[in-house]
Structures are given as structure tokens and as C-alpha cells.
C-alpha positions as CSV (number, residue, x, y, z in Angstrom):
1,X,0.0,0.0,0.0
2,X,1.7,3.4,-1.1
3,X,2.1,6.0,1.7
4,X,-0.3,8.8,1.4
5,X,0.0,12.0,3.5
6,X,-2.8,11.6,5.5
7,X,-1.2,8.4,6.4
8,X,1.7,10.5,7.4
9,X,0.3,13.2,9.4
10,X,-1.8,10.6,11.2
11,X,1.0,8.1,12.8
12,X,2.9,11.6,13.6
13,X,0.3,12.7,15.8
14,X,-0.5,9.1,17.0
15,X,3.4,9.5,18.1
16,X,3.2,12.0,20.1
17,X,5.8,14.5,18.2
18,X,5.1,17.6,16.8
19,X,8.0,18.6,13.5
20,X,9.1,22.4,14.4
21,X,9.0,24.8,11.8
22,X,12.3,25.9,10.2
23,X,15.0,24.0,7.4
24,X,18.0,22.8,8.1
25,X,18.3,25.2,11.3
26,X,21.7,24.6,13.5
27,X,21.0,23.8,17.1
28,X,21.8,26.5,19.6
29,X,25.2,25.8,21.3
30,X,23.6,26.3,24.4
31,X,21.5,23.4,26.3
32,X,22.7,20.4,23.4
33,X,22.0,17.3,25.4
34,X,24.3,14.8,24.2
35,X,24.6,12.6,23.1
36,X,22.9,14.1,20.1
37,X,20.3,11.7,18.3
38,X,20.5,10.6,14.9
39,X,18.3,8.2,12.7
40,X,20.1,6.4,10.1
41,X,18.9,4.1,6.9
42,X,20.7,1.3,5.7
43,X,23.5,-0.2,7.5
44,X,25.8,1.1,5.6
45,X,25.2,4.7,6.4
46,X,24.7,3.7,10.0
47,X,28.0,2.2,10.0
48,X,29.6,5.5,8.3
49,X,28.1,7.6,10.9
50,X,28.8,5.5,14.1
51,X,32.7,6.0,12.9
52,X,32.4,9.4,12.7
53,X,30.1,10.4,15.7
54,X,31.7,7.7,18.1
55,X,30.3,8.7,21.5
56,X,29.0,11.8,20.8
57,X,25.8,10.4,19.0
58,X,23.1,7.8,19.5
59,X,22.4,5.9,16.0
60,X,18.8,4.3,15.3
61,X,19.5,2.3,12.4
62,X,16.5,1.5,10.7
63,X,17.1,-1.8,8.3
64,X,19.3,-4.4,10.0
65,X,20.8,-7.2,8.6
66,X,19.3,-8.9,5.5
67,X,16.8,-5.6,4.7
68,X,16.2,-5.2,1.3
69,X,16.0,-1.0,1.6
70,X,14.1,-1.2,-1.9
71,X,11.0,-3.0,-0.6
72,X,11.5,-1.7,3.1
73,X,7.8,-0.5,4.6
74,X,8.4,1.9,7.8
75,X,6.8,1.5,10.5
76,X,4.7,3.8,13.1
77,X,8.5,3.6,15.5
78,X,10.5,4.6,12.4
79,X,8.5,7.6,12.4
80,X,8.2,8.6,15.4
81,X,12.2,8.5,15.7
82,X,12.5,10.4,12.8
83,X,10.2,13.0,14.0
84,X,12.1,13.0,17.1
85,X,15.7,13.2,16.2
86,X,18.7,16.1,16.1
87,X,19.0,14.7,12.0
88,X,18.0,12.2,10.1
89,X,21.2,10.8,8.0
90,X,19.9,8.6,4.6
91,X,21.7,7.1,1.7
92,X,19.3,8.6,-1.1
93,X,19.5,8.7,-4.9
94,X,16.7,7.0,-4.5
95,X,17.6,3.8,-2.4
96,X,14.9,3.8,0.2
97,X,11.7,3.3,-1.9
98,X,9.2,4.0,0.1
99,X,11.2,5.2,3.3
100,X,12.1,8.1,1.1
101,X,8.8,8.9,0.5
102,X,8.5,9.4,4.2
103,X,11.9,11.4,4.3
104,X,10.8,13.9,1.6
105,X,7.6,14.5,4.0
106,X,9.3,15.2,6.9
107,X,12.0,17.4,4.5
108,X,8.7,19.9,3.7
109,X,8.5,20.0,7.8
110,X,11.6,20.8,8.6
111,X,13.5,18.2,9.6
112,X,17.3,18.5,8.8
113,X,18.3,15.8,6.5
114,X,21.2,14.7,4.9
115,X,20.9,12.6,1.5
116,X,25.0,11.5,2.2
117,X,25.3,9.2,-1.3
118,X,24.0,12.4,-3.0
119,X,27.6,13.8,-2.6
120,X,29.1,11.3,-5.2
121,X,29.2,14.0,-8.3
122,X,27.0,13.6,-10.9
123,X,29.5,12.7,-13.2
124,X,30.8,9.7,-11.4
125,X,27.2,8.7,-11.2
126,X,26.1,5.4,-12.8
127,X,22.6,4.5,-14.3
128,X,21.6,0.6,-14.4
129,X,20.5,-0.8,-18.0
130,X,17.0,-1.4,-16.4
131,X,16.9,2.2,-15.7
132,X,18.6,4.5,-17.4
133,X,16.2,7.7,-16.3
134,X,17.1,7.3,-12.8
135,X,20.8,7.3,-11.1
136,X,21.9,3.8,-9.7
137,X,22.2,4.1,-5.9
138,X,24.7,1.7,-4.8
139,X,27.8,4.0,-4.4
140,X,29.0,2.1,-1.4
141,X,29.9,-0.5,-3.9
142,X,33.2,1.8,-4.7
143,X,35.0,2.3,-1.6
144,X,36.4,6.0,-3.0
145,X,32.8,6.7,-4.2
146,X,31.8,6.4,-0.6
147,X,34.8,8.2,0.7
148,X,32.3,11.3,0.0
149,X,29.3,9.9,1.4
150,X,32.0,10.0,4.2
151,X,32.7,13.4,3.6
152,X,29.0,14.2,3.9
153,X,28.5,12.3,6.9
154,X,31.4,14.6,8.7
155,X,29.8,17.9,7.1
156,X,26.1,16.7,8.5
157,X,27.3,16.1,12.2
158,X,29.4,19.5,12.2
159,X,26.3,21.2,11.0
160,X,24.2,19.3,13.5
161,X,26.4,19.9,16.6
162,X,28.9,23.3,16.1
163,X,30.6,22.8,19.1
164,X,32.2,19.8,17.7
165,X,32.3,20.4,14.2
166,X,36.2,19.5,14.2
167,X,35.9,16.2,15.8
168,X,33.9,15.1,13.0
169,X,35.7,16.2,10.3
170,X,39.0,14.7,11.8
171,X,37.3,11.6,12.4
172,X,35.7,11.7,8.5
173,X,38.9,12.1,7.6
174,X,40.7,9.2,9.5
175,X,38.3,7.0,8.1
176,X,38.5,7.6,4.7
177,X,42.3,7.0,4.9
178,X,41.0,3.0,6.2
179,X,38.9,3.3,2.7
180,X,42.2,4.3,0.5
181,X,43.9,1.0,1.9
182,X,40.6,-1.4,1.2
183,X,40.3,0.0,-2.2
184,X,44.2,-0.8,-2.7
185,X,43.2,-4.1,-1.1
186,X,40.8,-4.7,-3.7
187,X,42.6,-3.9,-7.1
188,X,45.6,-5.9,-5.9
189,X,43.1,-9.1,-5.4
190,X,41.0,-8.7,-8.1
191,X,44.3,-8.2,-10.6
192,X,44.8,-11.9,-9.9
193,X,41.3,-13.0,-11.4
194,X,42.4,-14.6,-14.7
195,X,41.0,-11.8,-17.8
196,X,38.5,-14.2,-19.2
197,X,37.0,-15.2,-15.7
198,X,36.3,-11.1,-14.4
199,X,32.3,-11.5,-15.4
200,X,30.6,-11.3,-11.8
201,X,26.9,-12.7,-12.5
202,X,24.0,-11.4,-9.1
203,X,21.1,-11.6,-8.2
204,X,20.3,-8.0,-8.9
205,X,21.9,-5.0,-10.7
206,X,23.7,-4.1,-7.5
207,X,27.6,-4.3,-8.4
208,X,28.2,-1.8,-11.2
209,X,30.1,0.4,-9.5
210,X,32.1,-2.6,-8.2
211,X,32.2,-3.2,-11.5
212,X,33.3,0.1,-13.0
213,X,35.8,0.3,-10.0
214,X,37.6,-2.9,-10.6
215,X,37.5,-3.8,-14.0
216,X,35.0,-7.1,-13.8
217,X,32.0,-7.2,-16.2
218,X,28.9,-7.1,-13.7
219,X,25.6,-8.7,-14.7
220,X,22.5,-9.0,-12.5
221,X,19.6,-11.2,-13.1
222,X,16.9,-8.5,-11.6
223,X,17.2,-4.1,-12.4
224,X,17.8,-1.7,-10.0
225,X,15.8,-2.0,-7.9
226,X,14.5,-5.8,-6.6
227,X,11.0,-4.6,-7.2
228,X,11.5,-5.4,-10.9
229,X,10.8,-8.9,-12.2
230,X,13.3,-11.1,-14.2
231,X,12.0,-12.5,-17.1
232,X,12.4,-15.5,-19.1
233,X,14.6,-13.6,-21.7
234,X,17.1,-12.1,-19.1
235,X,18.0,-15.6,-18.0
236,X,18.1,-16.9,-21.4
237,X,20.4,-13.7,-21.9
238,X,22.5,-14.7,-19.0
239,X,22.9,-18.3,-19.8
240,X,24.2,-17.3,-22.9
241,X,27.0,-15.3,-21.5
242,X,28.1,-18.0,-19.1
243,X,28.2,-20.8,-22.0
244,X,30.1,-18.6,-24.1
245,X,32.7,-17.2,-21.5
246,X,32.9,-20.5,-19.5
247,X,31.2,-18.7,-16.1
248,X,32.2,-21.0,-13.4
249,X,30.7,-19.2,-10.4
250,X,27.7,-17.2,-9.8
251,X,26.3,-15.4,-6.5
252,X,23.6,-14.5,-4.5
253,X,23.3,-12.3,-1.9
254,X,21.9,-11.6,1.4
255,X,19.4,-10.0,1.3
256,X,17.4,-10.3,-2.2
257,X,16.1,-13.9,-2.9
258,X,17.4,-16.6,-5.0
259,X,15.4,-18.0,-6.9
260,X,16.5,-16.2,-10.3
261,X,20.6,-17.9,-9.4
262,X,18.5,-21.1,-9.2
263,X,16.6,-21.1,-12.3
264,X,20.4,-19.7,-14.1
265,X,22.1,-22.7,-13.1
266,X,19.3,-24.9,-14.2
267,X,19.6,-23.0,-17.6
268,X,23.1,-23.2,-17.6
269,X,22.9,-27.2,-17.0
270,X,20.7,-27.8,-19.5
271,X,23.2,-26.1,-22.2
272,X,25.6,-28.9,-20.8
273,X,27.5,-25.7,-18.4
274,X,27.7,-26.5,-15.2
275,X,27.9,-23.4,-12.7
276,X,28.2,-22.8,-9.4
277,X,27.0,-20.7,-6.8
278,X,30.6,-19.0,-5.5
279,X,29.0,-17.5,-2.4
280,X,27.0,-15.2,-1.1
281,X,27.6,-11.2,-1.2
282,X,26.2,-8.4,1.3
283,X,24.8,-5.8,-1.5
284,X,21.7,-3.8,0.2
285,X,23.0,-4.9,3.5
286,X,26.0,-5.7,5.8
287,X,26.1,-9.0,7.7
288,X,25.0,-9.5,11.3
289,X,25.5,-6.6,14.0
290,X,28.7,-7.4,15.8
291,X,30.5,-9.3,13.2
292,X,33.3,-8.0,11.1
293,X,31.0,-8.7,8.1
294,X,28.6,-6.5,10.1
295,X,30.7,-3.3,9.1
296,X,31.0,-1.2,6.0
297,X,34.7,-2.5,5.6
298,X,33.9,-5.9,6.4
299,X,31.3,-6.0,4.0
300,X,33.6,-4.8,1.4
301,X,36.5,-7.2,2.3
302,X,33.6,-10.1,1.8
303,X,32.5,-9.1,-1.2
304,X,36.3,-9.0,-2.6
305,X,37.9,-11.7,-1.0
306,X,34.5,-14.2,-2.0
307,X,34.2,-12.9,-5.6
308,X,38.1,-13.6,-6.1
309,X,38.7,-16.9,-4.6
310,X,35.2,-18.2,-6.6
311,X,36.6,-16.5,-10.4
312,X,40.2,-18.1,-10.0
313,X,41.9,-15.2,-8.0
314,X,44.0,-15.3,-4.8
315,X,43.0,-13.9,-1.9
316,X,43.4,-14.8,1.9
317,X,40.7,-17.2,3.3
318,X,40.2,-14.4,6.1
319,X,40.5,-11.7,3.9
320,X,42.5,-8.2,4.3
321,X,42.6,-7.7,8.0
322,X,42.2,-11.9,9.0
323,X,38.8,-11.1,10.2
324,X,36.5,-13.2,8.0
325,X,34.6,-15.3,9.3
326,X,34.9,-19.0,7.5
């Protein structure tokens, strides 16, 4: 059921909250309680801003582990902590489906908010094949792309709280420099994937920036957006590609069903190609909260280290920092 304002306005006042006038309005220095609140999105923005904030902020993530942020429904809570919070801090470009909805509300209210993976420039921007009209929104998929949803994050929390505007920016900072050395980590790896193998086949057109990034051809089963539908024709499309560059792995991923991988391999099979399925990859979401796999970096280091053992790379078992888990 699509939210409708009325819908809005009603679960705001069943919460309790009323949305003070204003945009984007700078607390007063004086009588900040700390620490300051913030609502995040995906994990992945949640993990940005938890480095950055460290104990001077609360985060609410919304999505956890395994949420596919494209069919993600909010709830009466999510709103009311929205409504309630010093910022909210959200991926955009689109990613929330009908979270964003809510967002742009609360954005005609007043409530400061900060669209982070907007800060990726427009020309670095991608659009998926499914979609051309509208931009792709995994950024996070290129660690130096989301070096400036980093950026953001540092700008939002020195906007939110003055006082310790530099804190944030140095702590920004610092952790884009741990971004520089996984991206380093990553073209060293995947440089070891024999030419012919570097096609990564997914469940869903998640990886093109991972993709562009790292020089693999990047094809996946569903669009954009895990709304959309695979058809008949895109796995006949895909079955084609594997026979005639020999795919030997294929790869689901946590959080978007897979039941198009299945019906590829089957396709695959019956073209006498036998494919496997060479893990699972964290794409809308990070793994459980208190893992390695669990943070932005670990997520990352997955992704990598899975994709290059499974296409004929070397990699560690436990990945860049030893921290998989097996």
C-alpha cells in the first residue's frame, strides 16, 4: 500500500511528536543534550556515521541485517524517531523506496536531512541498464565513491552539533584513509582473477560500481531495484553469457532472494554448463550486527575476497585484515 500524507500526518500525531518549523536550522550551542540523536537508513550509512560520531551520538539504524532497503515499509516507531531526532542521515539517490517517501515529508516539515550518497558528483554517477532515467544508488559499492558519502557524513554532524564540528571532520577524515587501503586491497586481489573469468553474474543489478571500479563485467539477473521482475529472456540472456565465456561461479546475496541464481544454473545445466553458486555477497545490507561482516569494511572485504577466490583469484581465506569469518 503506497504512503499517502494523510497516512503521514496521522502516525505523527499518534506519536506523540510535533515537526518544528524551520529547514536545516543549527541547534543552539547552548542546552545540546548529548549525546545528540541521529536516525540512520541502511547499515551502511549507520556504519559511516557510528565512525564518525563515536560517543558523541546515538544511531537508530532503521534496516538491520538482511533488509532489502528497496521494498523496506516503515513502520509507526520509524517515524516517530524520525520526527524525534537532532538529524536524520539517509543514503538517497533513491535507495529507500518508500522510506524516502517518508523522508521527503518530513523534509517539507523541517527536519534537517542529509541525503550523504547524493555527494558522489554527478559525473561519477552510474545508471543501471533497467533504468537508465534514474541514477543507480549503490555508491557504497566503490569504496572511494563512498569516501564522499563519508565526507557528507562529517559535514552533516558538524552542521548538526557546532561545538564539535572538528571532531567530526577529523574523524571523517581518519576513516577515509582506512577506505584508501581497502580500495588498494581490492585492485591488488582482483588483478589476480584470470582476464576471461572477471564476469561477476547477481542476483540483482547491484555491483556496477564494483564493477566500473575494478575492471569485472557485472551482470545482474533483476534491475535496479529488486522490485522489478526477471524475465524468461534475461536468463536466457545470462545463460548465454556463461556458456560462451565459460562462467564458473555465480552469486547470491543476502538479502534479495534466490530464486533467479537457481533457475540460471538450471539454464546453464541444461546447455551442458555447469555453474556454481561461488557464495553469497552483502549488497543492500551488511552482515549480522557485531561481526566483522557487520561493518562497512567488512562487507567490502567479503565481497572481494569471495568474488576472487570463486573466479580463479588469490586472496586470503580471512581476507584483508584476518577477520573473516569462515
Amino acid at each position: 500500500m503506497a504512503w499517502r500524507p494523510y497516512i503521514l500526518v496521522v502516525l505523527l500525531l499518534a506519536a506523540g511528536v510535533a515537526l518544528a518549523p524551520g529547514c536545516r536550522r543549527p541547534p543552539e550551542a547552548g542546552g545540546r543534550r548529548y549525546p545528540i540523536r541521529v536516525v540512520t537508513t541502511v547499515g551502511m550509512v549507520s556504519d559511516i556515521v557510528r565512525n564518525v560520531a563515536r560517543e558523541k551520538a546515538t544511531v537508530n539504524g532503521l534496516m538491520g541485517e538482511g533488509v532489502d532497503p528497496h521494498l523496506y515499509k516503515p513502520t509507526r516507531d520509524d517515524i516517530a524517531a524520525m520526527a524525534s531526532a537532532d538529524a536524520i542521515i539517509y543514503s538517497g539517490l533513491m535507495l529507500e523506496g518508500k522510506l524516502g517517501q517518508v523522508i521527503e515529508k518530513l523534509s517539507r516539515r523541517g527536519k534537517p536531512l542529509y541525503a550523504v550518497a547524493e555527494a558522489v558528483e554527478p559525473s561519477r554517477r552510474l545508471a543501471s541498464q533497467h533504468a537508465p532515467e534514474h541514477p543507480d544508488p549503490h555508491v557504497w559499492m566503490d569504496p572511494m565513491c563512498w569516501a564522499k558519502a563519508v565526507g557528507a557524513v562529517g559535514e552533516a554532524l558538524a552542521e548538526t552539533d557546532p561545538p564539535h564540528a572538528d571532531s567530526y571532520r577529523a574523524n571523517a577524515q581518519a576513516y577515509i584513509e582506512q577506505l584508501k587501503r581497502l580500495d588498494a586491497y581490492a585492485r591488488a586481489t582482483i588483478a589476480t582473477i584470470p582476464p576471461r573469468s572477471r564476469v561477476l553474474i547477481t542476483a540483482h543489478d547491484a555491483f556496477n560500481y564494483f564493477g566500473r571500479a575494478y575492471g569485472l563485467e557485472v551482470r545482474g539477473i533483476q534491475g535496479l531495484s529488486t522490485e522489478s521482475e526477471a524475465g524468461l529472456k534475461d536468463i536466457q540472456t545470462l545463460v548465454d553469457l556463461i556458456v560462451l565465456r565459460d562462467v564458473k561461479a555465480i552469486f547470491v546475496e543476502s538479502s534479495v532472494s534466490s530464486k533467479n541464481i537457481q533457475a540460471l544454473i538450471e539454464g546453464a545445466g541444461a546447455r551442458g554448463r555447469q555453474v556454481r553458486i561461488g557464495g553469497s555477497l552483502f549488497s543492500d545490507a551488511m552482515g549480522a550486527p557485531g561481526t566483522y561482516e557487520g561493518t562497512y569494511i567488512g562487507m567490502i572485504d567479503h565481497n572481494v575476497t569471495t568474488i576472487v577466490r570463486a573466479l580463479g583469484g588469490e586472496a586470503p581465506v580471512r581476507g584483508m585484515n584476518g577477520l573473516l569469518s569462515q
